[in-house]
C-alpha positions as CSV (number, residue, x, y, z in Angstrom):
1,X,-6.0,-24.0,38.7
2,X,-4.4,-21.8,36.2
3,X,-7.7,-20.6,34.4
4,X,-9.2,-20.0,38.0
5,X,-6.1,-17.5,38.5
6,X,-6.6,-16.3,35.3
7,X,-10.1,-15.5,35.7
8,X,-9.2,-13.7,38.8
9,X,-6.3,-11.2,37.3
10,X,-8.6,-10.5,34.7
11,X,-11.6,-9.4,37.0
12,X,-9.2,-7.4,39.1
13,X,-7.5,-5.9,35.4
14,X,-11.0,-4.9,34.8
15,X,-12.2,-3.2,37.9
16,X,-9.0,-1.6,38.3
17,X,-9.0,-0.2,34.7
18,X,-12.6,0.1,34.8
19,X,-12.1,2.4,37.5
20,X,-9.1,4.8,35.9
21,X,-10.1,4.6,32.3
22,X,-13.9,5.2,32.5
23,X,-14.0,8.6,31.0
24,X,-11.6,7.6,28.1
25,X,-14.3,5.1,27.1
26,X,-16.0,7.9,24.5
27,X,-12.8,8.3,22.6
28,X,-14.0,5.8,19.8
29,X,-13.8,6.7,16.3
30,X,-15.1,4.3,13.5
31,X,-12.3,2.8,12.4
32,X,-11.8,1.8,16.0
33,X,-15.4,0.8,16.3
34,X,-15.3,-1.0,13.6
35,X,-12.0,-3.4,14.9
36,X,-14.0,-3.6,18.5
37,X,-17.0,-5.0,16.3
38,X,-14.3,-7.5,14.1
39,X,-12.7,-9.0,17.4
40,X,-16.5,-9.3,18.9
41,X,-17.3,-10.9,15.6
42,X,-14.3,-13.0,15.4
43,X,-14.8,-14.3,18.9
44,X,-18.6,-15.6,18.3
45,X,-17.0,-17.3,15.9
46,X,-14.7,-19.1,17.7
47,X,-11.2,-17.5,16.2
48,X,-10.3,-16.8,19.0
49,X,-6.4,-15.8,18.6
50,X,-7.8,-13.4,16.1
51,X,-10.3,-12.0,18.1
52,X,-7.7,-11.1,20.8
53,X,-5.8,-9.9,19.0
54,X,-8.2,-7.4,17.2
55,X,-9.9,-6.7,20.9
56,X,-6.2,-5.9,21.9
57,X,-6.0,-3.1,19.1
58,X,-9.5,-1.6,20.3
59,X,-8.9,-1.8,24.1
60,X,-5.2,0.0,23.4
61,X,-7.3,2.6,21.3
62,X,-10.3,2.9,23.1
63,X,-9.3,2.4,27.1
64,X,-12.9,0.7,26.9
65,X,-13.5,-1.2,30.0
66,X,-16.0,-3.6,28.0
67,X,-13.2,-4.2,25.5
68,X,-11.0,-5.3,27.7
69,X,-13.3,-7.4,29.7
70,X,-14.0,-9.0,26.5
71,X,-10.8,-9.2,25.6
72,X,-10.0,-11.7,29.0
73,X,-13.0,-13.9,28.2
74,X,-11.0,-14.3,24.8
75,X,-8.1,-15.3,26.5
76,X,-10.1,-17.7,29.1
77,X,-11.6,-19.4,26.6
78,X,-7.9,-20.4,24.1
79,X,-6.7,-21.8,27.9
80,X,-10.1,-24.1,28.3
81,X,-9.4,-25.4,24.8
């Protein structure tokens, strides 16, 4: 129940920032790139708590919608562990 309520504050997070933050989205330099790429590497990986926390750093950078979808997939998966 509380990874189905999960899932559905994170698509509404998403389409709501989606929505406000889309222009923002081009506003990545390379060291920011480069943390997006660690957490996306980091969560293939399965470090999970690492990755979130590195997505975390490049969504509040960035205002990348992606990011920050990414970033709740990383936090649905630690609760289904």
């Amino acid at each position: 129940m509380i990874v189905v309520v999960l899932r559905l504050v994170a698509i509404l997070a998403f389409c709501i920032l989606a929505a406000t933050s889309a222009s923002a989205a081009g506003n990545t330099t390379p060291a920011i790139a480069r943390t997006i790429a660690d957490g996306r590497r980091l969560a293939r990986e399965n470090h999970l708590a690492e990755a979130a926390a590195k997505l975390s750093e490049g969504w509040t950078a960035s205002r990348d919608p992606e990011v920050l979808f990414e970033l709740a997939v990383c936090y649905e998966r630690q609760g289904m562990n």
